[in-house]
C-alpha positions in Angstrom: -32.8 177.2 106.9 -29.2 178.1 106.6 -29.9 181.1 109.1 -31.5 178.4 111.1 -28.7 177.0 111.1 -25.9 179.0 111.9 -28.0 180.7 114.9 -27.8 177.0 116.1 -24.5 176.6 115.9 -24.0 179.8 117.7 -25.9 178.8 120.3 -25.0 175.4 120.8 -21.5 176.3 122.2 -23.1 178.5 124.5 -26.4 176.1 126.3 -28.1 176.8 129.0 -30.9 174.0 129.3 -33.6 176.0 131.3 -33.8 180.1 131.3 -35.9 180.6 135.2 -38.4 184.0 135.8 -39.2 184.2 138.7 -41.3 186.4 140.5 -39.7 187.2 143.8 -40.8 190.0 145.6 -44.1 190.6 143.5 -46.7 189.4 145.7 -48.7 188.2 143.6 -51.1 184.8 143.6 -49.1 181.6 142.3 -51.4 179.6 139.4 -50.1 176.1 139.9 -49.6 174.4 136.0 -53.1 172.9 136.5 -54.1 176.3 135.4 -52.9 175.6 132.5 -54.9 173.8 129.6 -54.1 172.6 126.2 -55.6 174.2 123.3 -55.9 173.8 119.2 -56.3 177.5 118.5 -55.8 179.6 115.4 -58.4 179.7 112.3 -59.2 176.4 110.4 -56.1 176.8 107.6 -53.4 177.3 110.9 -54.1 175.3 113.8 -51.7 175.8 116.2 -51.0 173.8 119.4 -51.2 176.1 122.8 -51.1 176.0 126.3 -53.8 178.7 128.0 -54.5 179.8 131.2 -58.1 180.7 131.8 -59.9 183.1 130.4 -61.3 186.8 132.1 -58.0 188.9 132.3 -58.4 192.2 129.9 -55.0 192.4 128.4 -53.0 189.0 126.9 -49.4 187.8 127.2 -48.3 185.3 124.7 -45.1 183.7 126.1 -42.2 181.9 124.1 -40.1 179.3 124.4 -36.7 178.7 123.8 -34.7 176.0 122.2 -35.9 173.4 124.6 -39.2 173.1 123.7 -42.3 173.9 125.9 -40.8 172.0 129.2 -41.5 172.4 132.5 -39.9 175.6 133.2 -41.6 177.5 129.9 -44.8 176.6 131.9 -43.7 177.7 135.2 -42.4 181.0 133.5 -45.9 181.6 131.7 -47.6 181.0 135.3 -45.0 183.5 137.0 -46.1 185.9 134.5 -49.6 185.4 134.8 -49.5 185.8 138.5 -47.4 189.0 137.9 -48.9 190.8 134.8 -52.7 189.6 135.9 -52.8 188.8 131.9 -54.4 185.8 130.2 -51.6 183.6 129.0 -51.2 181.8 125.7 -47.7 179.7 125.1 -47.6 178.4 121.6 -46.1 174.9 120.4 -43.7 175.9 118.6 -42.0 172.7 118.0 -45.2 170.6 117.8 -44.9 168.8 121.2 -41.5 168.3 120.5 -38.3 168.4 123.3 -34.6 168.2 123.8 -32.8 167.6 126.9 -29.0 167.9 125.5 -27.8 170.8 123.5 -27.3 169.2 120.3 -31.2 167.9 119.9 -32.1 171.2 120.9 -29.5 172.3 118.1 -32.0 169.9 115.8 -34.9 171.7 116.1 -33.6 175.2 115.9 -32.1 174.2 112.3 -35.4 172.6 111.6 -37.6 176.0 112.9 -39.7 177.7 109.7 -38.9 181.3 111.6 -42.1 183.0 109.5 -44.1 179.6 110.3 -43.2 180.4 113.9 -44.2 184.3 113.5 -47.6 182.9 112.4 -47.8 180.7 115.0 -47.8 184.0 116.9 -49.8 185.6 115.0 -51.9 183.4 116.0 -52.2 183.1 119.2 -52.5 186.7 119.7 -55.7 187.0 117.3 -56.9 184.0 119.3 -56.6 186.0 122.8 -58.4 189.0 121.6 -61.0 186.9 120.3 -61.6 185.6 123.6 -62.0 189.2 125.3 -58.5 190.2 125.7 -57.7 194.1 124.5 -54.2 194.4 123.7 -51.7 191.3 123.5 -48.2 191.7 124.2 -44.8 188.9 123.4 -42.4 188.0 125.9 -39.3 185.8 125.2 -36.4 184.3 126.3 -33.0 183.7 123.8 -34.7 182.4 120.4 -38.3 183.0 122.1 -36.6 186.8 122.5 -35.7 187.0 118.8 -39.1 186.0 118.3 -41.5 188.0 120.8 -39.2 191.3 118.6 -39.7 189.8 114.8 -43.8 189.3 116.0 -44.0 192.8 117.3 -42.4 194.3 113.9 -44.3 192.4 111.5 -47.6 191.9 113.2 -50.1 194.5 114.2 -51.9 192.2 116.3 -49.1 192.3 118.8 -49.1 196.0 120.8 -45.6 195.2 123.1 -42.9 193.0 123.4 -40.3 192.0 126.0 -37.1 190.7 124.5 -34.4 188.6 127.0 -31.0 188.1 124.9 -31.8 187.6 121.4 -32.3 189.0 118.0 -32.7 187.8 114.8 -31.7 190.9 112.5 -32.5 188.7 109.5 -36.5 188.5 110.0 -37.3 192.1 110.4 -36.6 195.8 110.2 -36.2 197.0 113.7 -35.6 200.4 112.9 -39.5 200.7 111.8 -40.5 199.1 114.8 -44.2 201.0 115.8 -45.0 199.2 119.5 -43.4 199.4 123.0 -40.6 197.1 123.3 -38.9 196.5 126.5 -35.0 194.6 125.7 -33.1 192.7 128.3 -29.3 192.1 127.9 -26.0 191.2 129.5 -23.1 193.2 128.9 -20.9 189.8 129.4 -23.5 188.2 126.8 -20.6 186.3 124.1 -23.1 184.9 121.3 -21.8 187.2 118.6 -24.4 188.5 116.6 -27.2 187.3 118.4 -27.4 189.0 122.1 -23.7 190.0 122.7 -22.8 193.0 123.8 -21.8 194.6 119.9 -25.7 192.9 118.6 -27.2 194.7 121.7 -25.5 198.5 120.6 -26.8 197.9 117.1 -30.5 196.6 117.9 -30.6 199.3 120.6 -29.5 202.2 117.8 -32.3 200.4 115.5 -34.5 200.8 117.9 -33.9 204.2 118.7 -34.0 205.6 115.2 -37.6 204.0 115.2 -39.0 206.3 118.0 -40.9 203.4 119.2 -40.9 203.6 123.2 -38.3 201.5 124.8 -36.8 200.3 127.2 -33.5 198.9 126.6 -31.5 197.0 129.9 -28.1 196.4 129.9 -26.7 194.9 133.1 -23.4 195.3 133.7 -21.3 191.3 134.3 -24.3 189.9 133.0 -23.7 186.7 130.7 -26.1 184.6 128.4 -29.4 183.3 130.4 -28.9 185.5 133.3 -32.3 185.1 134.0 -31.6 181.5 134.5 -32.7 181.0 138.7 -33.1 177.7 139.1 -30.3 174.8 140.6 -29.5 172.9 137.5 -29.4 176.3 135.4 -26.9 178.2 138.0 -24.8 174.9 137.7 -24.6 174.7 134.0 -23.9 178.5 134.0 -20.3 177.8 136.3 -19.7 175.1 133.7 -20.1 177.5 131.1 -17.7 179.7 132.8 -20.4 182.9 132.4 -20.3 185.3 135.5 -22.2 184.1 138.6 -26.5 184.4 138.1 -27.6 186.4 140.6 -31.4 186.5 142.3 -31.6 189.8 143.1 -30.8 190.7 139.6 -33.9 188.0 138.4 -35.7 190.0 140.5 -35.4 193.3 139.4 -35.6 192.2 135.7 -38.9 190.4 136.7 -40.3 193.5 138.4 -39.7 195.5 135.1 -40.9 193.6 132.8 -44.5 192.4 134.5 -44.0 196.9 135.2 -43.7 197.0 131.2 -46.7 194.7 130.1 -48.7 195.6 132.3 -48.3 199.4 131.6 -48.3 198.7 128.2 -51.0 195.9 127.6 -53.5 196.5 130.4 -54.1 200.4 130.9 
């Protein structure tokens, strides 16, 4: 909880209410959100709460929210990636139906998040997907949802990839033994210390390395915090936050990899 906590904190000063994938460029099919339905999955002793797109897809992208909770945009992201990856999406509740709309109740439940519970919860849903036909399963994640999709693809073999956007927990596993493809996205303007700045990104990338997992690691160059963040409201709080400008074709190109990655990765 105290780790909880203090990654909170950190974060708090630093909010960005919505992080935005699109899928410019892709030309893929659009899933509108009524492709999404609502799900108990997991086995009897660990329910957990899920949204699903439908089933037929080999391969299987689990998809995690950050601090916000699942809100619209986690469920346009999911879609995106759907439409991009041609994987069957899962997106977990991690908060129990549970949402913030200012940074300090998102602040709330962050303190309040059981990290292992919410490895589990993973867990999970990725046993759940390959129960239903899928293959492999890979995580994808944004901020806390990043930390997360790298901590479930350490500690869990059900997971074979992950994509990480800006965040790291160094506290919930050992990177440096890390065994599946991992794809990492961060800015080199990035100022949450110990988290997903630039100094946490040299480390985890080192870590990483000495594993001899295969990776991917992206640094981009005047990149801040939530750079993947496309949408109006999200390029607003960004010049409030004073980060450097969010830029489209940059959402682009980080899109193109990643949907690249997982579906290199997870489908062949």
């Amino acid at each position: 909880k105290d780790s909880s906590q203090k990654m909170a904190s950190r974060l708090l000063a630093f909010a960005s209410r919505r992080f935005g994938l699109g899928c410019a460029g892709l030309g893929r099919v659009f899933l509108s959100t009524s492709s999404l339905s609502y799900k108990m999955i997991g086995d009897p002793l660990h329910r957990v709460p899920a949204l699903a797109s439908p089933p037929g897809p080999k391969g299987g992208l689990i998809v995690l929210q950050e601090w916000w909770g699942i809100n619209d945009q986690v469920k346009k992201t999911a879609l995106d990636m759907a439409a991009a990856t041609d994987c069957r999406v899962v997106v977990p509740d991690l908060f129990r139906s549970k949402q913030a709309y200012e940074a300090a109740e998102a602040q709330h439940l962050l303190e309040g998040l059981d990290w292992q519970g919410a490895i589990h919860d993973v867990g999970a849903s990725a046993l759940y997907l390959k129960s239903e036909g899928c293959q492999k399963v890979g995580v994808m994640g944004f901020c806390m949802g990043g930390a997360l999709a790298l901590g479930a693809a350490g500690l869990l073999p059900s997971v074979d990839a992950a994509v990480c956007f800006y965040g790291w927990n160094k506290g919930l596993f050992d990177a440096s033994k890390m065994c599946v493809p991992v794809q990492c996205h961060f800015g080199n303007e990035d100022d949450l210390p110990g988290f997903s700045d630039r100094a946490a990104a040299e480390e985890l990338k080192g870590l990483l390395e000495k594993s001899g997992c295969i990776l991917e690691f992206k640094q981009y160059v005047g990149r801040g915090h939530g750079f993947m963040n496309g949408t109006d409201w999200g390029k607003g709080m960004n010049d409030k936050l004073g980060r450097p400008p969010i830029r489209d074709d940059v959402i682009a190109d980080a899109t193109r990899s990643s949907s690249a990655f997982i579906r290199k990765h997870v489908l062949e």
